[in-house]
Structures are given as structure tokens and as C-alpha cells.
C-alpha positions as CSV (number, residue, x, y, z in Angstrom):
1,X,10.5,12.9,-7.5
2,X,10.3,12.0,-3.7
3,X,6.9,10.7,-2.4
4,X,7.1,9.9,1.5
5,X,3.4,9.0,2.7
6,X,1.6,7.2,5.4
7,X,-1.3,8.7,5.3
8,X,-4.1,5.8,6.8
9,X,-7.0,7.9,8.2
10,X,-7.4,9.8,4.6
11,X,-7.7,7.8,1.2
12,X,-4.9,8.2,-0.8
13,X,-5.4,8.6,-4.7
14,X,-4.3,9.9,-7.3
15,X,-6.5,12.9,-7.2
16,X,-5.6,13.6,-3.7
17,X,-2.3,13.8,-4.6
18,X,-2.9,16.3,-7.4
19,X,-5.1,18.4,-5.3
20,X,-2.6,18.4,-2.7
21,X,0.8,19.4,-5.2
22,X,-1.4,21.7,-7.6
23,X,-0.7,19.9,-10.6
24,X,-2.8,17.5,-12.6
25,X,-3.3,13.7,-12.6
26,X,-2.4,13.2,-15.9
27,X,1.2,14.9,-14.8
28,X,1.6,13.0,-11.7
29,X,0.9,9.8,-13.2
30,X,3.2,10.8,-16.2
31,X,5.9,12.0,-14.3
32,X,5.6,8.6,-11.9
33,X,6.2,6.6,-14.9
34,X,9.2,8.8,-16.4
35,X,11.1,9.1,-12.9
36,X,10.3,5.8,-11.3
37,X,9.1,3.5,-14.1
38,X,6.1,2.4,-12.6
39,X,2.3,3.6,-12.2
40,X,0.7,6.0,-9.1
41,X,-1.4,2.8,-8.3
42,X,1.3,-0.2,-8.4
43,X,3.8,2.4,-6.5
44,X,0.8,3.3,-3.3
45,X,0.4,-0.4,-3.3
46,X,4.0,-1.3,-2.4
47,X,4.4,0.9,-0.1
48,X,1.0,-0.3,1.6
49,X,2.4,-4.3,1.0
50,X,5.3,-3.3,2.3
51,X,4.2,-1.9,5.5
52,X,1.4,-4.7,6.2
53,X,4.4,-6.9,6.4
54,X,5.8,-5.0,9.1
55,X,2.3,-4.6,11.0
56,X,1.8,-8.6,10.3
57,X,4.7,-9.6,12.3
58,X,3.1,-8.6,15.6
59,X,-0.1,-10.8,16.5
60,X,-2.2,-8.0,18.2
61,X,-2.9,-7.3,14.5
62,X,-5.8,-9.5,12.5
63,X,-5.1,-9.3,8.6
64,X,-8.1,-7.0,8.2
65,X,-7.0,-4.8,10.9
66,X,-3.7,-4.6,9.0
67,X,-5.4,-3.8,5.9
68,X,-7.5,-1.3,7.2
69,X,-4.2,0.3,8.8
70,X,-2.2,0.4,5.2
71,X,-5.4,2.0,3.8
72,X,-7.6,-0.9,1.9
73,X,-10.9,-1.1,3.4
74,X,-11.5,-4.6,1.8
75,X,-9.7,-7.8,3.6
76,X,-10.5,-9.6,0.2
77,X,-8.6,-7.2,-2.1
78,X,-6.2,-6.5,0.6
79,X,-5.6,-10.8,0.5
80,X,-5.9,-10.8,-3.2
81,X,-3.1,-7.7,-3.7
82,X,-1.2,-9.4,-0.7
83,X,-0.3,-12.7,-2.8
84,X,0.2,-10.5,-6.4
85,X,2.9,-8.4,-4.7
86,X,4.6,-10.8,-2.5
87,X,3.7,-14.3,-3.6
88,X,2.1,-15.6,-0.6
89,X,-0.6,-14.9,1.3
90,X,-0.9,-12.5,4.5
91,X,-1.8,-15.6,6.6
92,X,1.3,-17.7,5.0
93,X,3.2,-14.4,5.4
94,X,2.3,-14.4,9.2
95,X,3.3,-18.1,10.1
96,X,6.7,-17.5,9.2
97,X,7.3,-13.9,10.3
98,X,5.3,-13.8,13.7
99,X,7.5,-12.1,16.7
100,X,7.3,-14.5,19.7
């Protein structure tokens, strides 16, 4: 199963998703679990983590700017999720990453 999406100016869920391949959540979710041992949500959030590292590095970018961008409306969560997935927070994240 390949999933390859930045999608920022439409919510991604799960039910988007199953609208969008024709099949049902149940499957998707399922199917995410069988071929990549790991849940729809925790998967979407990676990817989203991953990327506001990337879009933290440059300083034009305020850390709810950056959320907003990876799709999570709420700089709280997007703090909170932030430290779960990469063991710091964005602003510790930021001091050590920043391009001059």
C-alpha cells in the first residue's frame, strides 16, 4: 500500500480517504495496520511531524503557521503531538535546526 499525500488546504481523514479510494474505513484502517503496522492516524501524523520539521528550519515560519501548513489547526495539539513524536518541542526543535 503506497499513500503519498500533502494535502494542507483540505482535511485529511480517514473518511476522506475512503471516499476518495471507494473502499471503507474499516478496510483502510485494516489494511494500514496489516501492510504498515501502524494506525491511519499515527501514520498522517508522521508524515505531518515530519514535514513541520522541514518547514521549522526556515524562520519566516511561526510554529502555528507551520502547524496550520501540515494540517492541525490547533498550535496546542500541534505542540503537544510535536514533543510525543519527536521528543522535543517545536520551539527546542527550532533553536537547534534554524537555517542562518
Amino acid at each position: 500500500m503506497y499513500i503519498i499525500a500533502y494535502v494542507y488546504s483540505e482535511p485529511v481523514t480517514l473518511n476522506v480517504v475512503a471516499e476518495y479510494t471507494f473502499v471503507t474505513t474499516f478496510y483502510i484502517s485494516s489494511m494500514f495496520k496489516k501492510e504498515l503496522g501502524t494506525s491511519f492516524v499515527d501514520y498522517l501524523n508522521d508524515i505531518r511531524i515530519e514535514k513541520a520539521k522541514e518547514l521549522s528550519k526556515d524562520v519566516k515560519y511561526k510554529s502555528y503557521e507551520v502547524a496550520s501548513l501540515v494540517g492541525i489547526q490547533d498550535p496546542h495539539y500541534f505542540s503537544r503531538l510535536f514533543k510525543k513524536h519527536s521528543g522535543i518541542s517545536p520551539s527546542e526543535y527550532r533553536e537547534t535546526q534554524v537555517i542562518q
